[in-house]
C-alpha positions in Angstrom: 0.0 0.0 0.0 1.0 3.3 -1.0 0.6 6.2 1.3 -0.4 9.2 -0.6 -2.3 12.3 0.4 -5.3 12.8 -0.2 -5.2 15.0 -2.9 -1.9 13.6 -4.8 -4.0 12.5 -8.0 -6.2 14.7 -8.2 -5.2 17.2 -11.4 -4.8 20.3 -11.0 -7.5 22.7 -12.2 -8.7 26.2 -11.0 -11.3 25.5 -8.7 -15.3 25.9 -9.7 -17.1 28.8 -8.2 -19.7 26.5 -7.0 -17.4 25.0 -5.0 -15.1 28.0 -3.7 -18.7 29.7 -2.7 -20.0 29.9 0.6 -23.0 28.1 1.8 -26.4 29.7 1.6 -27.9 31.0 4.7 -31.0 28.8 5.8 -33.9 30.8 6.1 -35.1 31.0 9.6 -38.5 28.7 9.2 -36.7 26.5 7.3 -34.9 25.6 10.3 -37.8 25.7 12.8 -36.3 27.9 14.7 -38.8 30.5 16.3 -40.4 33.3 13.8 -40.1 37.0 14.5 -41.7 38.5 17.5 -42.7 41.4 15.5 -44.8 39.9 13.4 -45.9 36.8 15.9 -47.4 40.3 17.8 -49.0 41.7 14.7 -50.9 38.4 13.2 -51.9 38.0 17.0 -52.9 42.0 17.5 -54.9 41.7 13.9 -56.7 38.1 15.0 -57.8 39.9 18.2 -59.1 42.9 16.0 -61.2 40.6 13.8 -62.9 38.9 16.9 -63.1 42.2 18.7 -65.2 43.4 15.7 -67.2 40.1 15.2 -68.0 40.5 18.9 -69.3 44.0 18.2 -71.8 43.1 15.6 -73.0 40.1 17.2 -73.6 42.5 19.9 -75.4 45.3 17.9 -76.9 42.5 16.4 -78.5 41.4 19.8 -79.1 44.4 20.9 -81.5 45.1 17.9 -83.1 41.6 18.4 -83.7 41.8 22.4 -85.2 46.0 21.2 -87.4 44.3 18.7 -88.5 41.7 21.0 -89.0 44.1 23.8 -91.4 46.4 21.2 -93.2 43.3 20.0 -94.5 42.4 23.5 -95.4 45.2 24.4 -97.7 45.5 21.8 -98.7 42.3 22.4 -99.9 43.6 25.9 -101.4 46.5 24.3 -103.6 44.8 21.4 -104.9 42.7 24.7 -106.0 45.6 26.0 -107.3 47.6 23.3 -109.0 44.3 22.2 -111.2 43.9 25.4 -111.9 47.9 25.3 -113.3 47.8 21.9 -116.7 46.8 22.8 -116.8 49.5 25.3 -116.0 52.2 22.4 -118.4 50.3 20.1 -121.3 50.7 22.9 -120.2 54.1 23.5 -120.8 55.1 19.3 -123.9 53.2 19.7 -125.1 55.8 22.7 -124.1 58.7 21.4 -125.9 57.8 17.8 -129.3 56.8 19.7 -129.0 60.5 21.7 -130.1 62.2 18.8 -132.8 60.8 18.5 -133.7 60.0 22.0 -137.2 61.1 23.7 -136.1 59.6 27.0 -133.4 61.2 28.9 -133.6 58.8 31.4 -133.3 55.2 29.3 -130.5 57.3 27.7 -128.8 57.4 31.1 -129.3 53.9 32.1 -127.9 53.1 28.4 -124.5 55.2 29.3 -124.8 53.9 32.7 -124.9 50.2 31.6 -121.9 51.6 28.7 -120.4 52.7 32.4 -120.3 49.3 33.9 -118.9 47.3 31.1 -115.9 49.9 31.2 -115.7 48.8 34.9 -115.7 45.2 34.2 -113.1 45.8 31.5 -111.0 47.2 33.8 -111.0 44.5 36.6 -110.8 41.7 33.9 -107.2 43.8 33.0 -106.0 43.8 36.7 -106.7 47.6 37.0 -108.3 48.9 40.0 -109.8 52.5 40.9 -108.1 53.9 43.4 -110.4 54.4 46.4 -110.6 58.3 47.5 -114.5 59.6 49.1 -114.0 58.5 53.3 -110.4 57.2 53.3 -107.5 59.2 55.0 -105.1 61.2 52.5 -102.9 59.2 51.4 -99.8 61.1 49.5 -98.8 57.6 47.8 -102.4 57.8 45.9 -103.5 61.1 46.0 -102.8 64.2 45.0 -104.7 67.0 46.8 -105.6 69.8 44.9 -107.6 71.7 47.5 -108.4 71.7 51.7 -111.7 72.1 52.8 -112.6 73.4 56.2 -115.5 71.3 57.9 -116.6 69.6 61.1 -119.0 67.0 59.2 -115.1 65.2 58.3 -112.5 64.9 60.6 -109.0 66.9 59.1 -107.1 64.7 56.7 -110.1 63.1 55.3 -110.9 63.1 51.6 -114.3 64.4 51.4 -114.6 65.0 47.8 -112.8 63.3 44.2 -112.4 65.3 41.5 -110.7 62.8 39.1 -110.8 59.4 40.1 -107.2 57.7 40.4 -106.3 54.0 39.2 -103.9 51.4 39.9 -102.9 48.2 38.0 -101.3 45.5 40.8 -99.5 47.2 43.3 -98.4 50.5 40.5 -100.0 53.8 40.7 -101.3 54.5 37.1 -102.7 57.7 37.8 -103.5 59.9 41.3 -107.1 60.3 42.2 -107.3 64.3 42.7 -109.1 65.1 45.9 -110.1 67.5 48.1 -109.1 67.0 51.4 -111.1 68.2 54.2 -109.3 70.6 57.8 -110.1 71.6 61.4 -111.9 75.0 60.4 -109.9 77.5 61.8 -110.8 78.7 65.1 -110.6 83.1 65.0 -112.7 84.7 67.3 -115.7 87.5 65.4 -114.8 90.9 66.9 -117.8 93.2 67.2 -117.6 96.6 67.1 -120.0 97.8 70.0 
């Protein structure tokens, strides 16, 4: 065996560019090696934008459907309403076209009086209550007094007269009943010139 160097027979030739150039650099996600934090932050910052704005519509979105929702029950509630107090109206137009006509005052009163009662009834059947005034005690919670009346028939703080009747539905105050409320009559003593 012959010891030579490595190179010994090899010829001599210039060498090839290819082979006297450097390597390449590797491009960093070829290598797996971890991608730049700048633009990891940015692809993360616009993901967040795009569910931030999703999140906003669907909310606009449920906002309008919970409004809608809200307006379509409450006419629900209010074509109840209006539904059972047609016949009152309808009795009412009925009235009034038979008063021109009428002879009887009277039967034309027990006709708006009967009119009267089926407004009443209608009332009840919707949970609404009048608020009771003539012979209770002021009460500022359901009353609104609108003038004092001095009398000993009525002890003072009594409502002894209702000027527009008040009305409730459940435990809420609709409307106050105005009332007069009645007061000790004051006590001055008459001087006479004699």
């Amino acid at each position: 065996m012959s010891t030579q160097p490595p190179f010994a027979n090899q010829e001599s030739r210039p060498p090839s560019p290819a082979s006297t150039a450097p390597p390449e650099p590797v491009s960093p996600e070829a290598e797996s090696a971890p991608s730049d934090p700048l633009t990891t932050a940015l692809e993360q910052v616009a993901n967040l934008n795009d569910k931030h704005l999703r999140l906003a519509a669907d909310y606009d979105n449920f906002r309008k459907r919970v409004r809608r929702d809200v307006e379509d029950a409450e006419w629900r509630a209010r074509e109840t309403i209006l539904r059972d107090l047609l016949p009152v109206f309808d009795n009412l137009e009925r009235a009034l076209q038979v008063a021109d006509q009428a002879t009887d005052v009277k039967s034309l009163a027990d006709g708006v009086g009967m009119v009267l009662r089926q407004f009443t009834d209608t009332l009840e059947r919707i949970s609404i209550q009048r608020v009771p005034s003539v012979g209770t005690a002021f009460d500022p919670a359901i009353h609104e007094a609108i003038q004092q009346l001095e009398t000993k028939e009525s002890p003072a703080g009594m409502v002894v007269a209702e000027v527009q009747a008040g009305y409730k539905a459940g435990d809420r105050l609709l409307r106050a009943a105005l009332v007069v409320v009645a007061k000790a009559p004051s006590e001055t003593e008459e001087f006479r010139v004699s």
